[in-house]
C-alpha positions, 0 to 999 in steps of 0.5 A: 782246602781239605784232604790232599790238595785239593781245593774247591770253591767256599761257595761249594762248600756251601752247598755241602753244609746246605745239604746237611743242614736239610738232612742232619742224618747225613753229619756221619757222611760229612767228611766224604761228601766233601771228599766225594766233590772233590775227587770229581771235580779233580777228575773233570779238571784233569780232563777226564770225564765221570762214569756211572752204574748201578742196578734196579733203581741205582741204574736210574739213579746213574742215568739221573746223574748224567742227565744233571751233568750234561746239561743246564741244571740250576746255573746258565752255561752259556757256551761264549763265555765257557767254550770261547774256542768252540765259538770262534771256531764254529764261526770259521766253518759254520758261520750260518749256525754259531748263533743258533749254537751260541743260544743253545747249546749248553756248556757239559761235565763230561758224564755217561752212564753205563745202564742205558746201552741195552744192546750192548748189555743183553749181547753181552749177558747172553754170549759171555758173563752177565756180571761183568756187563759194566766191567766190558764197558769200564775196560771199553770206554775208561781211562786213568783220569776218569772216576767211576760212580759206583752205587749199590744200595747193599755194596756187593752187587757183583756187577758193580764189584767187578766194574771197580776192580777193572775200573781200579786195574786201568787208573780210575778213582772210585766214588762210591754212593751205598748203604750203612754197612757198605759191603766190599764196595766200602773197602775198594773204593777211594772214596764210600759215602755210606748212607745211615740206613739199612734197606733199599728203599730208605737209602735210596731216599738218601742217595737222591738228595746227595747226587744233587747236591754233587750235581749243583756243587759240581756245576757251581765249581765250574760255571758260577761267576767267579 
């Protein structure tokens, strides 16, 4: 148990201090590494899912979250053990498919990434504000119980700011991925892994390391044996 009540998995744990003993660098992040889990975690055991953005080659990185998250990463999700009401179902009204079903579809962590929409990004760009392409979609698609994965190499990338301002307006969690100095993203949200470097390039080269250990941690929450 850290901050709050929250509790995860000491196993989970785990993979937190693995990832810090692989980057010693990242010991200043420690407390909100484990934060930053947790929140997520809380925010999928709510019900609510996670909601990613971020520009250049923070919206890959944003779109790379959600393809760790949806599917199989690391551990087997198989959907008779973790959907068993989904099966049992889907052998009452499709009894000819739940075996193909059971063989492949993997269990998911609710995640989406607000980058990947192009047509509804360029409309919106052209016929209203391009900085407030993310907020549309915040105020379209969150609600309270979900979190948002803001990351901005810089922290004051004006789309991604007012994203979180909606984001916060509505009842979502912020966790935020950014650089040494943070910005006003390290001040709005809940929760700021601030990385130790100062250009874009080296603090993408942290970033990637800490969203898989938040994809393996995550997955080992909610799909390892108990």
């Amino acid at each position: 148990m850290r901050k709050g009540a929250i509790i995860i998995k000491s196993t989970t744990a785990d993979k937190i201090n693995e990832l810090l003993k692989r980057y010693p660098a990242l010991e200043i992040c420690r407390d909100d590494l484990f934060e930053m889990v947790e929140t997520l975690c809380d925010g999928w055991r709510g019900g609510g899912k996670l909601i990613t953005c971020g520009n250049g080659g923070s919206a890959a990185d944003a779109m790379h979250i959600v393809g760790e998250l949806m599917k199989g990463f690391l551990l087997p999700r198989r959907i008779d053990k973790f959907r068993p009401e989904f099966v049992a179902r889907a052998r009452e009204i499709f009894p000819a498919d739940v075996e193909y079903f059971k063989a492949n579809l993997q269990g998911a962590l609710p995640a989406v990434s607000l980058v990947g929409e192009t047509s509804l990004l360029t409309a919106f760009a052209n016929d209203a504000k391009p900085d407030l392409i993310f907020a549309q979609q915040i105020f379209g698609l969150g609600r309270e119980g979900d979190v948002l994965l803001a990351i901005s190499t810089s922290g004051n990338s004006d789309n991604v700011l007012f994203a979180v301002e909606v984001a916060k307006v509505i009842g979502l969690k912020v966790v935020a991925m950014t650089g040494r100095r943070g910005g006003r993203l390290r001040h709005l949200s809940d929760v700021a892994v601030c990385v130790p470097a100062d250009s874009s390039h080296t603090i993408q080269e942290f970033h990637l390391p800490i969203y898989h250990m938040l994809c393996i941690a995550a997955e080992n929450e909610f799909f390892s044996c108990p």
